[in-house]
N, C-alpha and C positions, 0 to 999 in steps of 0.2 A: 692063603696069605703067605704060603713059603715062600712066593718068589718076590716077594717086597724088602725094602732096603729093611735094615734094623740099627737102629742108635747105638749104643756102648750100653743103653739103660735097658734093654728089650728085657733081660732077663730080670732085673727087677723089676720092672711092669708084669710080668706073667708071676713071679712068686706073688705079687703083690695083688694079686687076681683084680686086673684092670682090665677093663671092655677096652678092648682095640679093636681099630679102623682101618681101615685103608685113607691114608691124607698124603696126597702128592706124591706117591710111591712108594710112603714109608708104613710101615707097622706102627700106630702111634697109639698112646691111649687117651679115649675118649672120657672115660671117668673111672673114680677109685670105689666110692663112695658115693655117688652120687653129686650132680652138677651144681646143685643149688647149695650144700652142706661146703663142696670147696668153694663156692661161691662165697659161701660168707663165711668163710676161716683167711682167704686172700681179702675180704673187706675187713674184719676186725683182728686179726692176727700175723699167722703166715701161712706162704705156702708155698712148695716150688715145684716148676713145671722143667719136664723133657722139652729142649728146646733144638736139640743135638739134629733134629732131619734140617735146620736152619741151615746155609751157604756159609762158611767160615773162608775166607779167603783173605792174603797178606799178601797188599801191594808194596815195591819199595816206597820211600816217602818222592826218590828221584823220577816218580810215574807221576807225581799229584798234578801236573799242571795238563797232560793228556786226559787223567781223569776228569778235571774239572772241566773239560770241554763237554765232558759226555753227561753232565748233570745240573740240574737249575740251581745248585746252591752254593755258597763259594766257599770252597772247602780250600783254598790257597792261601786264604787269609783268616782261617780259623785259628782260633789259639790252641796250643800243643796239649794234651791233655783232655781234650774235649771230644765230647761225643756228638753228632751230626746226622740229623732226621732226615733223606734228602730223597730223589726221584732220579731216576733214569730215565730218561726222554729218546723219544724217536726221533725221526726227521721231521715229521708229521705233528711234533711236541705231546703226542702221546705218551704215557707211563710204560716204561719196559718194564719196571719195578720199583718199589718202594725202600728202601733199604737202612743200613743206620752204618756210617764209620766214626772209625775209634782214629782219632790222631795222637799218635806219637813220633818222636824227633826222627826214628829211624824209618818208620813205617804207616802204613795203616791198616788196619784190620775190616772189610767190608763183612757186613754182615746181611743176606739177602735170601728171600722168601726159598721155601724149600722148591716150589713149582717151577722156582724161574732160573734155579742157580745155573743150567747147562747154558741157558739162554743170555746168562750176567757172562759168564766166560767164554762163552765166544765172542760175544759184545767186542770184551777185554781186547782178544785175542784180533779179532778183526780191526783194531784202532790200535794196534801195535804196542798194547801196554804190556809187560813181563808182570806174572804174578805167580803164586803157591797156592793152591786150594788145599785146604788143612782139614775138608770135614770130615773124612773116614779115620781122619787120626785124632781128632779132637773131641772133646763134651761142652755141650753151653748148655748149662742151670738156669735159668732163671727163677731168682728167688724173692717172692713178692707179697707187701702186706706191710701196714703200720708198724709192726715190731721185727722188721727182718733187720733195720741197722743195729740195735741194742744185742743182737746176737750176734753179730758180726765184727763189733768195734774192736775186741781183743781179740781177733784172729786176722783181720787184713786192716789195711789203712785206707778207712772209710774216704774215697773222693767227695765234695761237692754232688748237690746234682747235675746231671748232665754232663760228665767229665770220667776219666777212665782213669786207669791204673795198670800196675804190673808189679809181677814179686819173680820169684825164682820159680814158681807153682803154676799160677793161675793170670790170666787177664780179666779184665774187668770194667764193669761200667757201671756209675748208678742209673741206671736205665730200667724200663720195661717196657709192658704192652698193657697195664691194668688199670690206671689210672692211682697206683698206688706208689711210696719209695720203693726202693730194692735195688736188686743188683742181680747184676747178667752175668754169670762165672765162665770163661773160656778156660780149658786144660788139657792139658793130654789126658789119652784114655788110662794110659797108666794109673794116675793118681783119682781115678774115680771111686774107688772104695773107700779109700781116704776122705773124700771130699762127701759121697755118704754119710760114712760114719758122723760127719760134722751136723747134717741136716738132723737125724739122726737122733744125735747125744741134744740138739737144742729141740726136738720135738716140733722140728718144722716137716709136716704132711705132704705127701705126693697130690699132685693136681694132675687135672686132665684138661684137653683143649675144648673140652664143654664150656668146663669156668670160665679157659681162659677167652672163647667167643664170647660171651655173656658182659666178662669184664670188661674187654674191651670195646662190647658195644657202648654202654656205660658212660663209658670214659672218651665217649665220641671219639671212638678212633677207627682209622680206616683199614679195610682188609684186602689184599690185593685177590684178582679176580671179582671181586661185587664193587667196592665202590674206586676199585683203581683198574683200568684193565689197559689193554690195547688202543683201545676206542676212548679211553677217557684220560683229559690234559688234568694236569697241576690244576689250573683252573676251575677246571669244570667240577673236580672233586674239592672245592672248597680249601683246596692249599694253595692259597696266594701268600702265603706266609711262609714257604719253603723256599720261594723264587728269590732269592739274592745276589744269584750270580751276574755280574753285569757285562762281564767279557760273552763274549760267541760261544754258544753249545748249540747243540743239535735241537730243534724246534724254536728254537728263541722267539723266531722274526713270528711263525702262528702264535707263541704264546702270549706273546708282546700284543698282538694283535687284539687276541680274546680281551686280553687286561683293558685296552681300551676302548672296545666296542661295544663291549659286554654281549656281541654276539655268538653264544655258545651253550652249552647244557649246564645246568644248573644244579649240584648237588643239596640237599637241604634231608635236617634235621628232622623227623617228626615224635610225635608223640598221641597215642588213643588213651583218654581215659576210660580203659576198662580192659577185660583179656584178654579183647579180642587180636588177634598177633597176625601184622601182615607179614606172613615173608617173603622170600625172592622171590622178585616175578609178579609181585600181586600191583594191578592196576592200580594207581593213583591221578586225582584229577583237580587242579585246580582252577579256579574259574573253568577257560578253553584250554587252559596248557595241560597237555597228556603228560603221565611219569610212571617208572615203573620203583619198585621199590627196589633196592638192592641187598639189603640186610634188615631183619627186623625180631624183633623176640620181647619177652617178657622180663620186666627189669625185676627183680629181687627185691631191690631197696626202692624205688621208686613205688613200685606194687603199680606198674602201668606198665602198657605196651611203648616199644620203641624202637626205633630205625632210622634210615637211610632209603631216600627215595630219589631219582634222578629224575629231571626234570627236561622236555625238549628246549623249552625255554625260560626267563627268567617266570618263575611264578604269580598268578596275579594278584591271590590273595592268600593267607597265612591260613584258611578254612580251608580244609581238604577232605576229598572224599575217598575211600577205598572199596574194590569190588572184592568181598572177601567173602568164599565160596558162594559169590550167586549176589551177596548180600552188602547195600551203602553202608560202609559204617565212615562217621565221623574222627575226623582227627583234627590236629593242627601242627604248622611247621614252626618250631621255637630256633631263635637264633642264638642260644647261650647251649652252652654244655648242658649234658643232660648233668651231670654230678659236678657240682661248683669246688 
């Protein structure tokens, strides 16, 4: 593992004797404590996760209308101060990546999967936008769970959800990836012992990206390479809800297309009652339409299996089967959140 990147937080991950992985190049850790114990300290309390192998990149704001060519959501006419869930599309209106920007008056802050960020900046770089990649100099915290704002309020000036911030320290978003409030800390490396000590003196726990898979599955949210990749649109992945840009981007005219023919792959929601757990890769079948599953695991609070399965075509019916080791086991595809 020497020769993998390391965050600002490496060393306190190793005092803190956390299991580390190898995830997209970085040394990261997979749990402290155990997945399911952070699992339900980020459901009923708090917790914050190393988020720093994340893409940290600051475009001028004078880039935004180059950028909004290159994405399905219309960040031109977002309001200042807000944060922004959006895709980077191909030609082809495939997912380059999944991403989330921070709009403020002077700039933006992109923020983009650790696997793809070479692949975000040349993007940039090749469609003539000027930008600063900030992430060997910077930390993002993510700090997440029902009581992260009450610990926070006398120390930054809690945004709205959905909307960002800035002090002389730190940036900021109430954002996550858990289906919980919180907030996503941007800073120099400098001030990371400081920014500790804060976590720290309020008793909020280090997490691992066990949890944070778990929760996010959860929280039906999607993870780029399973249920967003190269091969899969906005569309297909069940975000037709990101698509608001109405000017010309790159896939538009396929994506437009999928939108009204509904000829395309089909992502959908499932659920087994019992433990049995499909994961990637495990055969799914409805009626005659084949699917493969893309993410799938055991929910904590649910006490059920759950996932993401992609479909060749629209499904025929909400009864599903899976070939799990050898064996049919029954499911069914729900179309609400799995955590209301």
């Amino acid at each position: 593992m020497d020769d993998l990147l390391k965050t600002p937080l490496f060393e306190f991950h190793t005092l803190n004797k956390s299991k580390l992985i190898n995830f997209a190049g970085w040394s990261m850790p997979f749990s402290y404590e155990g997945t399911l114990k952070e699992h339900d300290l980020v459901r009923s309390e708090a917790g914050f996760f190393d988020v720093s192998h994340m893409g940290r990149i600051h475009i001028d704001i004078n880039e935004i209308n180059k950028v909004n060519n290159l994405i399905c959501s219309d960040l031109v006419n977002l309001e200042t101060n807000k944060a922004l869930y959006t895709i980077f599309t191909s030609e082809m209106g495939t997912a380059l990546d999944d991403v989330i920007f921070w709009k403020f008056d002077s700039n933006l802050v992109l923020i983009c999967n650790a696997s793809n960020r070479n692949k975000i900046t040349e993007h940039l770089q090749n469609n003539d936008i000027s930008f600063e990649d900030v992430t060997l100099e910077t930390c993002l915290i993510a700090i997440q769970g029902p009581k992260v704002i009450e610990h926070f309020t006398n120390f930054i000036d809690i945004p709205n959800k959905f909307y960002c911030n800035k002090n002389d320290k730190y940036i900021y978003a109430r954002t996550g990836y858990t289906g919980e409030d919180g907030l996503e800390v941007m800073f120099d490396n400098k001030y990371l012992e400081d920014f500790l000590s804060i976590l720290e003196n309020n008793n909020i726990k280090p997490c691992g990206l066990g949890a944070r898979d778990t929760l996010r599955l959860e929280a039906s949210l999607p993870l780029y390479g399973f249920e967003l990749t190269d091969n899969i649109t906005p569309v297909e992945a069940n975000l037709k809800w990101v698509i608001t840009n109405k000017d010309k981007y790159l896939g538009k005219e396929i994506i437009d297309n999928q939108i009204n023919t509904e000829n395309h792959k089909f992502l959908k929601k499932f659920l087994i009652d019992s433990k049995n757990i499909a994961r990637t890769g495990t055969e799914v079948i409805s009626g005659d339409v084949n699917g493969k599953v893309t993410s799938g695991n055991y929910s904590p609070i649910l006490k059920k299996s759950i996932g993401f399965a992609l479909f060749d075509s629209k499904p025929k019916t909400d009864l599903i089967e899976f070939d799990i080791r050898g064996n049919l086991v029954k499911g069914e595809i729900i179309n609400k959140r799995f955590l209301s």
